[in-house]
N, C-alpha and C positions, 0 to 999 in steps of 0.2 A: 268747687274744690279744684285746687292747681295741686299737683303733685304729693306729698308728704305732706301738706298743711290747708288749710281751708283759707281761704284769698277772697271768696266773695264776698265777706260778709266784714266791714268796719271794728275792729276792736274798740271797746269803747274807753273812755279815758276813767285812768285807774292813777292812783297816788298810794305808794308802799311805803309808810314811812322809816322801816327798816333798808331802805336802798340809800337814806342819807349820808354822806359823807360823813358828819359830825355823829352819828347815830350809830355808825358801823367805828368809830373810834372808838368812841366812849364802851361801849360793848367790848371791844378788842382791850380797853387799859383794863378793866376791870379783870381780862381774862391774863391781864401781864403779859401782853403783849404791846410794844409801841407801836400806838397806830402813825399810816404814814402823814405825811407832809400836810399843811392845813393847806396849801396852794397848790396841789396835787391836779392828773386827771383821772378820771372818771369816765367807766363804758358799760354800757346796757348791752346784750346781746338780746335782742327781741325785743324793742322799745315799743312795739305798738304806735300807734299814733304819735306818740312819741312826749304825750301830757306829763307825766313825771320825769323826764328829761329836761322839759325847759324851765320845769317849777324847783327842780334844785339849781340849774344853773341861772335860773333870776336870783337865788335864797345866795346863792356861794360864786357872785362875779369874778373871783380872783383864779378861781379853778375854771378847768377847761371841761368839758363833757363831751361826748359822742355816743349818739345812738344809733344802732344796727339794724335794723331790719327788712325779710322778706320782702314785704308788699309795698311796691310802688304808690298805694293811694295809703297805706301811713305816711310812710316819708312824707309828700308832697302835702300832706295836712301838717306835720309836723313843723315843716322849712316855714310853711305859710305862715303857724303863729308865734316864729321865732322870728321870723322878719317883722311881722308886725308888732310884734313887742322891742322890736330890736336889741334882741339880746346876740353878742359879740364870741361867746364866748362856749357856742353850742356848733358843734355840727352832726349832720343826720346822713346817713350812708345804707341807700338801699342796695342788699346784698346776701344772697347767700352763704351759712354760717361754714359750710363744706367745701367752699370756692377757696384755694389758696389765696393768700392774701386779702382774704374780705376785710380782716380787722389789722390794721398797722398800725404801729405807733408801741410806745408802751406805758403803762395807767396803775395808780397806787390803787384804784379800785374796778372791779370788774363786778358786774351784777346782772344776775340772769333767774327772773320771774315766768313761772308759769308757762314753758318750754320745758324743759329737761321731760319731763310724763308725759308729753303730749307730741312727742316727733320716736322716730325711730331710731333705732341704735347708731347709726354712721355720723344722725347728728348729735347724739348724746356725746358721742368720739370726738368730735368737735367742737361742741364746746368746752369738752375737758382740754384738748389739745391746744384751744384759744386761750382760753382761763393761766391754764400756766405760760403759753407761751409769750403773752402783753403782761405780765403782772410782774410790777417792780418786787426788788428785796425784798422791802416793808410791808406790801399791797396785799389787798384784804380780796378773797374772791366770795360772793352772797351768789349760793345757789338754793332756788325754792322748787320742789316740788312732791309730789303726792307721794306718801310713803306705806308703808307696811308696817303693823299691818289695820290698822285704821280705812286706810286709803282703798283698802281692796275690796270691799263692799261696794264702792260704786264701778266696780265694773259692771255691773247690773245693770245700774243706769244705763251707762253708756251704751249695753247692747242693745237695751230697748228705744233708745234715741237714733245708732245707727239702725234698726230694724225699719226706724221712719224716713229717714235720712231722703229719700226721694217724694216723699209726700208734698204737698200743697205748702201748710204747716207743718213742721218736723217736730219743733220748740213745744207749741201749743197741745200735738199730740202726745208725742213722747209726757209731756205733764200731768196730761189727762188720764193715761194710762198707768202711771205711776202713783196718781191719786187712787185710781179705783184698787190697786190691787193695795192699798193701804187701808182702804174705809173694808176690803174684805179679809181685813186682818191676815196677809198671808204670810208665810212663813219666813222669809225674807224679811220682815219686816218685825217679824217677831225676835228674829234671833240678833238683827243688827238695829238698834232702837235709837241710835245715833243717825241712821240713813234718816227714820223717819226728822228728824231737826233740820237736817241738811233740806230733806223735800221742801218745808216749809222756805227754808230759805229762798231755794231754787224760784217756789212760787211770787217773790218776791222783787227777783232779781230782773236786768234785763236782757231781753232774748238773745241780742246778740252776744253777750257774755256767755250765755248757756250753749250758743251756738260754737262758739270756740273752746267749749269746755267739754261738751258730748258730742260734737256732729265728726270731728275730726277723726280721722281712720286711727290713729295710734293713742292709746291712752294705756297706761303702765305704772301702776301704782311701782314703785321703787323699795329694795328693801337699803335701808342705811349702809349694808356690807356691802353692795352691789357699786351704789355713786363714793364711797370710802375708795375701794375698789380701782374704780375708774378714775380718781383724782389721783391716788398713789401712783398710779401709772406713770401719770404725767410728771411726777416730784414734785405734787403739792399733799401737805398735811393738813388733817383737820384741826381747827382750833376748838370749836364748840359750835352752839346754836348763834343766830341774829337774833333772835327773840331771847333778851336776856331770863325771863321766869327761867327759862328750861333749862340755864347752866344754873341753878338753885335749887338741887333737889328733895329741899325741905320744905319747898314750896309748889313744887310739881310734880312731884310722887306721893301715892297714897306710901304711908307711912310705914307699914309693913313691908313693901318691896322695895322702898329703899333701902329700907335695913338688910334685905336680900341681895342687894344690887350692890349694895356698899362696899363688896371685899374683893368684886369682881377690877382686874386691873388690865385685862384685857380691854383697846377702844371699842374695839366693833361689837363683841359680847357685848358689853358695858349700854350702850346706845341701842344695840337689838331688845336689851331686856326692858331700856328705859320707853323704848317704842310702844314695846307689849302691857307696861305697867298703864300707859295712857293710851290706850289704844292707840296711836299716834296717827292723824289722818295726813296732816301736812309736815313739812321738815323746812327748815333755811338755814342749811349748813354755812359757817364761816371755815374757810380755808386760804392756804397760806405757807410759802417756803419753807422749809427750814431754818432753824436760826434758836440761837441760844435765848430760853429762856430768861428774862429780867432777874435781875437778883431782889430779894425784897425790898431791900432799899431803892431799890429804880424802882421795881413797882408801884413802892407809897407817892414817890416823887409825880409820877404819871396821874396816880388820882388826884393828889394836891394840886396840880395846876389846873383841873380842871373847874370851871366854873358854871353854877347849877341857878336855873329859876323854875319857878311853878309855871304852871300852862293856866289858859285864862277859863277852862274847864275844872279844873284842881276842887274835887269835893271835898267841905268839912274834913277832920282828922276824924271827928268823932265817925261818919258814915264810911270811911275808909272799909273798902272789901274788892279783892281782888277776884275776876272772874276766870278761872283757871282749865283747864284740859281735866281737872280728876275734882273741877267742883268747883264751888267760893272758898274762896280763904280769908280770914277777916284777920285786916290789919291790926296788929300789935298799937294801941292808942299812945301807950309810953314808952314806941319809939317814933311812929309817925305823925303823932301831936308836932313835938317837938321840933320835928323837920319841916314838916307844913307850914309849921306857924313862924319858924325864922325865913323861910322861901317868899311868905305871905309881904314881907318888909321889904324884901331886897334879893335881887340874884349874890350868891355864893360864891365860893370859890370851897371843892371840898376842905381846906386846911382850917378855914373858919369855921363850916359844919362841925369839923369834930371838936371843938370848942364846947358842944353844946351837951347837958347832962350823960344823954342815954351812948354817945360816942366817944365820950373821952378815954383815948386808950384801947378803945374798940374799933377801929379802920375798919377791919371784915366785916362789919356790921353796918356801918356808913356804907361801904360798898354794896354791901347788899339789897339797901335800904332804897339807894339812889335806884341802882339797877330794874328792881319793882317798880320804883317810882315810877321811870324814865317805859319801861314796857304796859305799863297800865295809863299812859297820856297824862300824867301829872306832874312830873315834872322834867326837864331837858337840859340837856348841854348848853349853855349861852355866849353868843356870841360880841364880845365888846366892841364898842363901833360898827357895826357892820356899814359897807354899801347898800345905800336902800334903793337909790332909783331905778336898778334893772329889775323889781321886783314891783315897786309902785306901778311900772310899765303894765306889766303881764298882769298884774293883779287889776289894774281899770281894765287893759282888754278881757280878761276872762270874767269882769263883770259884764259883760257886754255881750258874751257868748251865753252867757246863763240868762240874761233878758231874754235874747233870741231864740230860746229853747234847748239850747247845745248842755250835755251833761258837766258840770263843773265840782269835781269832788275835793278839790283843796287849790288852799293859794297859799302863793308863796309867802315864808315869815321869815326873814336876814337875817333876826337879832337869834333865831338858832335853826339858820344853814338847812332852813326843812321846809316844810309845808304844814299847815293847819287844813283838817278836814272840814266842811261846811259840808250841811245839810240846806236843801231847797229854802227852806224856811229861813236860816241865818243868813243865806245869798240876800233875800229880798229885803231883809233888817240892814244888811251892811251898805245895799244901796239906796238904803232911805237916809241915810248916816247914824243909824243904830248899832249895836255891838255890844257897847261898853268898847270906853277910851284905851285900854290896857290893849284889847283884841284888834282896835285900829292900826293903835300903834306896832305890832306885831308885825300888822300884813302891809302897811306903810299906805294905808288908804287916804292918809289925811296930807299926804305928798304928793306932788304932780297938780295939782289942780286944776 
C-alpha cells in the first residue's frame, strides 16, 4: 500500500465497453444530445495498465487518447504494449490526479472507471475538478462507481478483507470467511441476498482484481445526490446513465415504481428513487455542460445518420431476453424479429431501420429498440471504412500475450470504434484461424499477415 491507493499489487487488464467513444455517442443522440467530434480526444483518469486505452485507440486511429495514472509499473506496461503495437496515436502519463496540472490538454471525452468509491474525498474533488475543467462544449464526462443503495452491503466485505489485510493471504482468507458465515446462513446474508451472487462471483474472479476492490483503505459506496452534487459544483450537468437499459424505465423498473417515480420531476429525487427501485449496486453517470437541448427535429436527424450492424454474438429473435437489475425481460418478438433479421443482411443506417413494419412512424421505438440492442451486445454503432491496420497490430500482439499466459479480455474491432470481449476458449479458436469469417473480420485478424 503507497498512500491513498494500493500500488503493490498489478491491476489487471479490463475492457469497458461503455468507455467507447462510438458507444458514449450513440447513448448521448439517443439522450438528444449531440455527441462530440468522430476525430475527437479521449482521457481515462485511472487507466490502470492501461489495456482499454490502447484497444480503443487501435479500434479509432483518427482520435487521440491519453491515459492517466498512479502507478509507475502501469504506465511502464502500458507505453510497452503501445510501442510494440505501434500505435501513434496513444499516450500514457503517470501522475497524480490532485497534482495541479496532471491532466492538460482538453478532450470531447473524459472517462473514469472504478476510482471515484475507492479514493478519498480530496480525490473525488479532483476528478470532478479535472472532468469539468479538460472537457470540451460538446464532451461527454463517463463516471463509474458503487452507489446506494445497492452498493452499501459490501461494506461488509470490505471490512472483513481489511480485518486480513496484513495476513499471508488477505484475498484467500477474507473468501474463506465470507464463505463460512454464508454456508452458516447469517443474517447478513439473509437480509442482503444479492451479496450472497456477488460472493459467488468474487469466488470466481481474480485475486488481484479483488485486491484493488477490498484491500484498499477507502471504499464508499456513493449516493447519486452526493457525485450530482459534486459535478454541479464544477458546472457540469447530468445527462443520464452509460448504460443505456437504465435511461428506459420500462424496461428497468419493476413496474409499480415506475409508475410511482413517473411524476417525480425533481433529478436527484427522481434517480435516488430509481436507485432504491433496483437496489442499484453500481452507477455510470454521463455528464456534460450546459447547452440547449436539440429540437426534435435535430434530434431525429442525429439518429438517422447513425449507422447500426448485429455483433457476431446477436441470438435468434426468437430467444431474445434481456438480463436486467429487477430480473429478465423478454424481448417483444414483433419488434425485435424484424430488427434482427434486417441487421442479419447488412449494417443500417437508422433511416432505413425505420422503413421496416414495427417502426414506421415510431422513431421512439426504433430508438429504444436500438438502445437495448446496443446494451445487451447485439447490436452497435458501425463504422464505414474504418482504419484497420493499428488494430490488426495489437490484436496479433495480444494474441501472443494470451499464448504467453497474460490476461486478454477483448481485442480491438475498427469497423465499430470498440473492442469484442473473448473468453480463453475463443483466444485459442481465433489463433487456430477459427471464429467464423464475420468475427475475423471485425477484429482484422486476416490482415497483417
Amino acid at each position: 500500500m503507497t498512500g491513498d491507493y494500493l500500488q503493490n499489487v498489478v491491476y489487471p487488464a479490463f475492457f469497458h465497453r461503455e468507455q467507447s467513444p462510438l458507444w458514449l455517442s450513440a447513448v448521448s443522440e439517443a439522450l438528444g444530445r449531440p455527441a462530440p467530434a468522430r476525430d475527437g480526444s479521449w482521457c481515462e483518469l485511472g487507466c490502470g495498465q492501461g489495456f482499454g486505452v490502447a484497444v480503443l485507440a487501435a479500434a479509432n486511429p483518427a482520435m487521440r487518447f491519453v491515459g492517466i495514472d498512479l502507478n509507475p509499473q502501469h504506465i511502464a506496461m502500458a507505453k510497452a504494449r503501445a510501442d510494440a503495437a505501434g500505435l501513434e496515436n496513444v499516450t500514457f502519463i503517470c501522475a497524480d490526479l490532485t497534482d495541479p496540472g496532471a491532466v492538460e490538454g482538453a478532450f470531447d471525452f473524459v472517462v473514469c472507471h472504478g476510482v471515484l468509491s475507492w479514493v478519498p474525498d480530496r480525490v473525488r474533488s479532483a476528478i470532478a475538478a479535472t472532468s469539468a475543467g479538460v472537457l470540451n462544449p460538446r464532451g461527454l464526462a463517463a463516471l463509474h462507481y458503487m452507489s446506494e443503495p445497492g452498493g452499501a452491503a459490501f461494506r461488509a466485505f470490505h471490512a472483513v478483507f481489511r480485518a486480513v489485510a496484513d495476513r499471508p493471504d488477505p484475498i484467500a482468507e477474507g473468501l474463506a470467511l465470507l464463505q463460512a458465515m454464508r454456508k452458516a446462513k447469517a443474517g447478513f446474508f439473509q437480509l442482503h441476498p444479492h451479496a450472497e451472487k456477488t460472493l459467488d462471483t468474487l469466488l470466481d474472479e481474480r485475486p488481484a482484481y479483488l485486491a484493488h476492490e477490498y484491500l484498499n483503505p477507502n471504499f464508499t459506496p456513493l449516493g447519486f445526490a452526493e457525485v450530482h452534487g459534486l459535478m454541479s459544483q464544477h458546472g457540469l450537468r447530468w445527462l443520464g446513465s452509460a448504460k443505456p437499459i437504465e435511461n428506459i424505465d420500462a424496461v428497468s423498473l419493476p413496474e409499480a415504481a415506475a409508475k410511482s417515480i413517473l411524476p417525480i420531476k425533481d433529478v436527484v429525487l427522481r434517480e435516488t428513487m430509481k436507485d432504491m427501485a433496483r437496489n442499484q449496486p453500481l452507477r455510470y453517470d454521463l455528464f456534460g455542460k450546459p447547452a440547449e437541448p436539440a429540437s426534435d427535429k435535430a434530434h431525429l436527424q442525429m439518429l438517422r445518420d447513425r449507422e447500426w450492424t448485429l455483433l457476431p454474438d446477436a441470438p435468434p429473435a426468437g430467444a431474445l431476453r434481456f438480463e436486467t437489475t429487477i430480473g429478465p425481460v423478454q424481448g417483444d418478438a414483433a419488434i425485435f424479429g424484424p430488427l434482427l433479421d434486417a441487421l442479419k443482411k447488412e449494417s443500417l443506417r437508422f433511416d432505413r431501420l425505420e422503413q421496416i413494419a414495427p417502426f414506421k412512424g415510431r422513431p421512439g421505438l426504433l430508438n429504444q429498440a436500438l438502445q437495448m440492442a446496443l446494451w445487451a451486445g447485439i447490436a452497435h454503432p458501425w463504422v464505414s471504412k474504418p482504419e484497420i491496420q493499428p488494430a490488426a497490430r495489437l490484436n496479433r500482439l495480444l494474441l501472443k500475450e494470451a499464448e504467453a499466459g497474460h490476461d486478454v479480455p477483448a481485442l480491438a474491432a475498427p469497423a465499430i470504434g470498440s473492442a469484442l470481449a473473448v473468453t480463453p476458449k475463443r483466444l485459442d479458436e481465433l489463433r487456430l484461424g477459427l471464429g467464423g469469417s464475420r468475427l475475423r473480420k471485425l477484429l482484422c485478424l486476416n490482415e497483417l499477415k
